[in-house]
C-alpha positions as CSV (number, residue, x, y, z in Angstrom):
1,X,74.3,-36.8,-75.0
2,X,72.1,-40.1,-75.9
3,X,71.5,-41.7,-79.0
4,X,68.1,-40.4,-78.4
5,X,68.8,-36.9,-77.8
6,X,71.4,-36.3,-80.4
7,X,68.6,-38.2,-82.9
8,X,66.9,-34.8,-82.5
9,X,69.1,-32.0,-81.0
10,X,71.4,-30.2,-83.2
11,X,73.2,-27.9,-81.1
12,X,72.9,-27.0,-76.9
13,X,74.0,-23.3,-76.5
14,X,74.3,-22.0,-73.0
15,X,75.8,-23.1,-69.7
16,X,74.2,-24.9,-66.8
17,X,73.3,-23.1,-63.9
18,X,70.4,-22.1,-61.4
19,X,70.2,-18.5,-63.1
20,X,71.3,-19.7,-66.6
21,X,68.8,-20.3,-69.6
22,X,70.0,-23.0,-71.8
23,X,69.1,-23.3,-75.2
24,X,68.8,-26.2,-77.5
25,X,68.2,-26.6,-81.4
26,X,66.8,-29.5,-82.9
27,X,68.0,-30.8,-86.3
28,X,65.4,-29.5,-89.0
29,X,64.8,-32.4,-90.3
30,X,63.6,-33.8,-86.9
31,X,61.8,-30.7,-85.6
32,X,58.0,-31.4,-86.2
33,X,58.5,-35.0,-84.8
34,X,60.3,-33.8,-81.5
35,X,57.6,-30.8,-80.9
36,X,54.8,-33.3,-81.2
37,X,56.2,-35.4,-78.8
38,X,57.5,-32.5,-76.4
39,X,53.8,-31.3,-76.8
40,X,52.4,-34.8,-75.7
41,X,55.0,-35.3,-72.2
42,X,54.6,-31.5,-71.2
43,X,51.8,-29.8,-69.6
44,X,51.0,-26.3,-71.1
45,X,50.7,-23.6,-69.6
46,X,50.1,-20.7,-72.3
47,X,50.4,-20.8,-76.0
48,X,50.9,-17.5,-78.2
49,X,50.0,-17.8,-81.9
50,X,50.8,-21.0,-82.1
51,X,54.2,-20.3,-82.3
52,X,55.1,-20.4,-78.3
53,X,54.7,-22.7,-76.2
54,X,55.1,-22.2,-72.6
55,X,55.2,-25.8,-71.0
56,X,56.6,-27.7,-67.8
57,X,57.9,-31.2,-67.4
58,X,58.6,-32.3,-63.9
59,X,59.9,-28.8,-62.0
60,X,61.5,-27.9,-64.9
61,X,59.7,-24.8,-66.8
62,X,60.7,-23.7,-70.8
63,X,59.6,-22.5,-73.9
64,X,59.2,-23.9,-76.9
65,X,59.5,-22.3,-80.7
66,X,57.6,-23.8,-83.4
67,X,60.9,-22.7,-85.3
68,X,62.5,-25.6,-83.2
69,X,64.6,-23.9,-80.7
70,X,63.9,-24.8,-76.9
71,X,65.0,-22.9,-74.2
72,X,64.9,-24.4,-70.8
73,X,65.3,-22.2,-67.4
74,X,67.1,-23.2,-64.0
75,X,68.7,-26.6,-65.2
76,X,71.6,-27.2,-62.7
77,X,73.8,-29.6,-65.2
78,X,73.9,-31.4,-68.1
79,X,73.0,-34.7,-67.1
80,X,69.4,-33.1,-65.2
81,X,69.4,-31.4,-68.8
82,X,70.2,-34.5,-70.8
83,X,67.8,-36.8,-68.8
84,X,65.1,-34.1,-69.0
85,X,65.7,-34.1,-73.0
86,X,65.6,-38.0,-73.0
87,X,62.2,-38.3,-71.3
88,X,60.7,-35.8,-73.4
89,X,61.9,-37.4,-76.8
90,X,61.3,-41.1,-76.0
């Protein structure tokens, strides 16, 4: 994991894999100030309540949690995963 990503991720749950959802928490303290810039990189799709946010970045597709928890779909390994998590938190 980066410097950058483990600035903001608490915890990756989940394995890698073309059918596999992997989920990530952020650290609470650092939640608000990852979401805003996850919400500034990705394009949205849908939003429910404010509290869901359907978004893409790149050909990658997830859903984000206002509560902080992110889970991305179809990422093959944990460097696409960790590159992917990088560009969004820069």
């Amino acid at each position: 994991m980066s410097a950058v990503v483990g600035d903001y991720v608490s915890r990756i749950e989940g394995t890698c894999g073309a059918e596999s959802d992997v989920i990530v928490v952020l650290k609470f303290d650092k939640k608000d100030q990852a979401l805003e810039k996850i919400l500034e990189k990705a394009t949205l799709k849908s939003k429910v309540a404010g509290m869901i946010y359907d978004l893409t970045f790149e050909e990658y597709s997830f859903r984000v949690y206002a509560s902080g928890k992110i889970i991305f779909r179809g990422i093959k390994n944990k460097q696409t995963l960790n590159r992917v998590l990088a560009d969004l938190l820069l």
